[in-house]
Every structure is written in C-alpha cells, then in structure tokens.
N, C-alpha and C positions, 0 to 999 in steps of 0.2 A: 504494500500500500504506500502511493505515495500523496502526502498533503498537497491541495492547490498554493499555489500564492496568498488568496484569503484564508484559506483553512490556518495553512501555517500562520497568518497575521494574527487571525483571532486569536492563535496558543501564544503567541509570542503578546499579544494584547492582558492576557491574564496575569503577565507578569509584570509589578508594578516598576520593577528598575530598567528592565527592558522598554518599557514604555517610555520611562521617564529619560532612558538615554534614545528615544526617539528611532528605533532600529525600525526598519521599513524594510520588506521583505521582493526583493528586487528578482531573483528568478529561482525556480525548485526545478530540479529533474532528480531521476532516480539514486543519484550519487553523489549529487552537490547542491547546494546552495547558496544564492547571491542577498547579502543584508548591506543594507546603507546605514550610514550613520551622520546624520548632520553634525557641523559644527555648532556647538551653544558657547556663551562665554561660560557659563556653570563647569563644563569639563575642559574647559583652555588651563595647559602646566605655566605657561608662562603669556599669560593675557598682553604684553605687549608688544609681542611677537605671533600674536595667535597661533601658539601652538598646540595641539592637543597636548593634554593630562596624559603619561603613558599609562596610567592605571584604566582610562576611559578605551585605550584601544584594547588594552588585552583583557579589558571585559567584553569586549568586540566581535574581539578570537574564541574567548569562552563562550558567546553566546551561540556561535556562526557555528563552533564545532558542535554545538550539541541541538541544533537545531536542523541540521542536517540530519542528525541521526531521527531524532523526530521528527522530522515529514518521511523519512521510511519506513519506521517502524512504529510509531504512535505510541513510544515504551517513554515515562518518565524514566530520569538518568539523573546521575550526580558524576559529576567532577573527581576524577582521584590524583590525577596529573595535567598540570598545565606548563608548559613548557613556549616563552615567549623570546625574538628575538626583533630584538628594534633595531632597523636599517637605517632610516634617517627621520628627522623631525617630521611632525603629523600638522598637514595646514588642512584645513576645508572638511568636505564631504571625505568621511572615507566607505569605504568598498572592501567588504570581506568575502572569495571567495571559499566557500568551505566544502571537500571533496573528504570521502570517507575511505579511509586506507586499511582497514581491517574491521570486519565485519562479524566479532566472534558471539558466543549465544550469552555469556553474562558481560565481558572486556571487550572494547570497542574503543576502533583507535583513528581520527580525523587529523587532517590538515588544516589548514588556513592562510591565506593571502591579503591582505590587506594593500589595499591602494590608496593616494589620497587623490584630492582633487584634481591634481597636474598627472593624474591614470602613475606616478613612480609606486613601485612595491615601496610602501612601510614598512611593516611590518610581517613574520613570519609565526605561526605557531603550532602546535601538536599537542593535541587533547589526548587523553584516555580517560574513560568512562566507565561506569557499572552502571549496567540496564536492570531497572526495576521490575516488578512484574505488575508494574499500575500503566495502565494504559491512559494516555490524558483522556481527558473530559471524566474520569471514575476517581481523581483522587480524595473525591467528598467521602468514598466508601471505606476508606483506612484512616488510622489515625495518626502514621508518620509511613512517610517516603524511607526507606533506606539506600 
C-alpha cells in the first residue's frame, strides 16, 4: 500500500511539530518521498544571514525518512538511529528527498537528501527505524507506541 500525497498530508497533519515546521508533502511513489520545508524566521541558526537552524533540517531528514516508510506500509515507527551530515549552510525552501534502503519486517533503514532553494545538496542522512504493529489512523486503540 502506498499513501496518496493527501493521504500522507493528513498523517503528516496529525503531527503537531510536523505541522508546525510547515513540511508539505511534494511527491510519494512506492520507495521514496518528496517533503518541503519553508523557511520561517522561528527555525533560522543565524537570522542575519538566514540561515537555517541545523536542528530544523535534521528534523527534516527525520521526518522525510520515516515518512516514506509510512506511505508504504501505514506501520507507526520510532527512530532508533539518526545519522546526519551537513554539507553546507541551509538558505530558503529546502527539499528532502527520502528513498528506503532496507526494507526489513521489524528494522528498516532510509536515506535522505536534502536540497535548498538554489536545488545544492545540504544536507545528507540515514535513519533506522523499529516498525510498530499500530497501523496509523488505530493509535486511539493502544495506550503507548513502542
């Protein structure tokens, strides 16, 4: 199963830091996923240079690698590794492409590309993840995610 573009919005809508970092969900296919991210002054590291906050991109990378995994498999996931590598200063829009590089039944392992405005690679990353057995839209039915 793979999520639409609005499907995956809505999942990505439920989440209020996702929201709030304004991530808008640019293309889905069955192995990767495209999120944007606007520039706000709220996430600028050095507002007189508008540079992005490196904390706001490699939430970027986290959200983009585990958001791929859900529009595949509709499995809520936690984070167990993130592994970020910052290529040069973050101006504008940036653009995370996220592409899933191991596919296992509980460990699952993504990539991430990030671009800014001027289309140069940013940033790089690699997730690894533990898939749940809560399916999104069911997590009203348990009491914690593990």
């Amino acid at each position: 199963m793979t999520h639409t573009i609005k499907e995956l919005q809505d999942v990505i809508d439920t989440c209020e830091f996702d929201r709030w970092l304004g991530l808008t969900v640019e293309a889905v296919s069955e192995d990767s996923v495209t999120l944007s991210m606007p520039q706000r002054r709220e996430i600028l590291g050095t507002p007189k240079v508008e540079r992005l906050h490196g904390g706001a991109v490699g939430s970027l990378i986290d959200a983009a690698g585990c958001y791929v995994l859900i529009a595949r498999l509709n499995r809520r996931l936690s984070t167990i590794s993130l592994v970020v590598d910052y290529l040069r200063p973050a101006h504008g829009t940036m653009v995370a492409l996220a592409r899933i590089v191991k596919l296992g039944r509980r460990i699952c392992t993504t990539s991430v590309e990030v671009t800014g405005s001027d289309g140069k690679l940013v940033a790089t990353g690699r997730l690894t993840v533990v898939l749940s057995d809560v399916e999104v839209g069911q997590e009203h039915k348990v009491e914690r995610i593990a």
